[in-house]
C-alpha positions as CSV (number, residue, x, y, z in Angstrom):
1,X,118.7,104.4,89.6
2,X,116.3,106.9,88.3
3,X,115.0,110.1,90.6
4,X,111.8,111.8,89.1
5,X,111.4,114.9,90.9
6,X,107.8,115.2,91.7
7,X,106.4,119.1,92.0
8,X,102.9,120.1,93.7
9,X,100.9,120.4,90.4
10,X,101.3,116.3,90.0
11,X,97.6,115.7,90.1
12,X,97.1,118.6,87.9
13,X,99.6,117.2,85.4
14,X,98.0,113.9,85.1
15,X,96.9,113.7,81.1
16,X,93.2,111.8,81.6
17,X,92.7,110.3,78.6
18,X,95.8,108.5,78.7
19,X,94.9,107.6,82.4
20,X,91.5,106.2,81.1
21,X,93.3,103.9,78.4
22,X,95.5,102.8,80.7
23,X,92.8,101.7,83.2
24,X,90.9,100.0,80.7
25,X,93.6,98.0,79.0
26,X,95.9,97.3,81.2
27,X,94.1,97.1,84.8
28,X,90.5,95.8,83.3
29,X,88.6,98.6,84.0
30,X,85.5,98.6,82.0
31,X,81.7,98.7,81.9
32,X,80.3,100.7,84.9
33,X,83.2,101.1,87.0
34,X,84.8,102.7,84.1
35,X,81.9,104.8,83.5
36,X,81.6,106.0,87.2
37,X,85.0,106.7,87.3
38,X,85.1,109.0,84.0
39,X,82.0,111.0,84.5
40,X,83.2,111.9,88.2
41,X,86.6,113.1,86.9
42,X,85.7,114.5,83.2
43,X,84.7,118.2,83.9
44,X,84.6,120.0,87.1
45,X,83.4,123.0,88.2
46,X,85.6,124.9,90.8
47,X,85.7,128.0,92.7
48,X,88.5,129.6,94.6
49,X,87.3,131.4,97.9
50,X,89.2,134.6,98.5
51,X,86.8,136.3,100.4
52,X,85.9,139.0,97.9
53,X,82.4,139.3,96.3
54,X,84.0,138.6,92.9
55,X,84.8,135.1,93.2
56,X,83.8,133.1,90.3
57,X,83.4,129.6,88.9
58,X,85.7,128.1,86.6
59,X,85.5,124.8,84.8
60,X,88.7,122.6,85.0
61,X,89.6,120.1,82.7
62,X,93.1,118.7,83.2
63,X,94.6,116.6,85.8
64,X,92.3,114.5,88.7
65,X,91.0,116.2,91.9
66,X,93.2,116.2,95.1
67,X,89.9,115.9,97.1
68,X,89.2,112.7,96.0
69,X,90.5,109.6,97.7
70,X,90.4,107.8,94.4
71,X,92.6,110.6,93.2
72,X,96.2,109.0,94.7
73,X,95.4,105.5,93.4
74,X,94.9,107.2,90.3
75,X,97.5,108.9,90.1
76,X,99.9,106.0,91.2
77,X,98.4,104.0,88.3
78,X,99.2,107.0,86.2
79,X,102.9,106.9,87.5
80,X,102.9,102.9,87.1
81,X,102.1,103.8,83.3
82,X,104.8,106.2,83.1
83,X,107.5,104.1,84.2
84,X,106.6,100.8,82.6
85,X,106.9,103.2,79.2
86,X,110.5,104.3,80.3
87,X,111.6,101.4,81.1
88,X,110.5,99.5,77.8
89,X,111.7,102.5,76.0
90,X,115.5,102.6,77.5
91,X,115.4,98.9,77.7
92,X,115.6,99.0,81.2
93,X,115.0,95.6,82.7
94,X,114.0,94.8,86.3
């Protein structure tokens, strides 16, 4: 039995281009799907409201938006990758 202790930054964690090879070769994501998929998660620009006049825009470039409702699925896919990799590397079968 295996625990993986999962922390708030998750989403932020998730390594995209990784994510996108995985989509692509294992789940058959390709053409325009792919595509809209990419260019919705590949650079954002985000600003934290504080309430002060100073408050600026910052691009981010890791991880996928918590916003999104694509985001979870994305992340579970992410996950799915992750284990499938431990398990074939410990020789773990299931």
């Amino acid at each position: 039995m295996v625990f993986i202790d999962l922390k708030k930054k998750n989403f932020d964690s998730v390594r995209k281009n990784g994510l996108w090879n995985y989509l692509e070769e294992e789940n058959g994501v390709v053409g325009r799907m792919m595509n809209a998929i990419t260019n919705l998660y590949e650079v954002r620009i985000n600003k934290v409201r504080n309430g002060y006049k100073n408050e600026k825009w910052f691009e981010m470039r890791a991880g996928v938006e918590q916003w999104s409702v694509l985001s979870p699925l994305l992340f579970i896919s992410y996950l799915n990758k992750v284990i499938k990799n431990f398990k074939a590397e410990w020789n773990i079968l299931v």
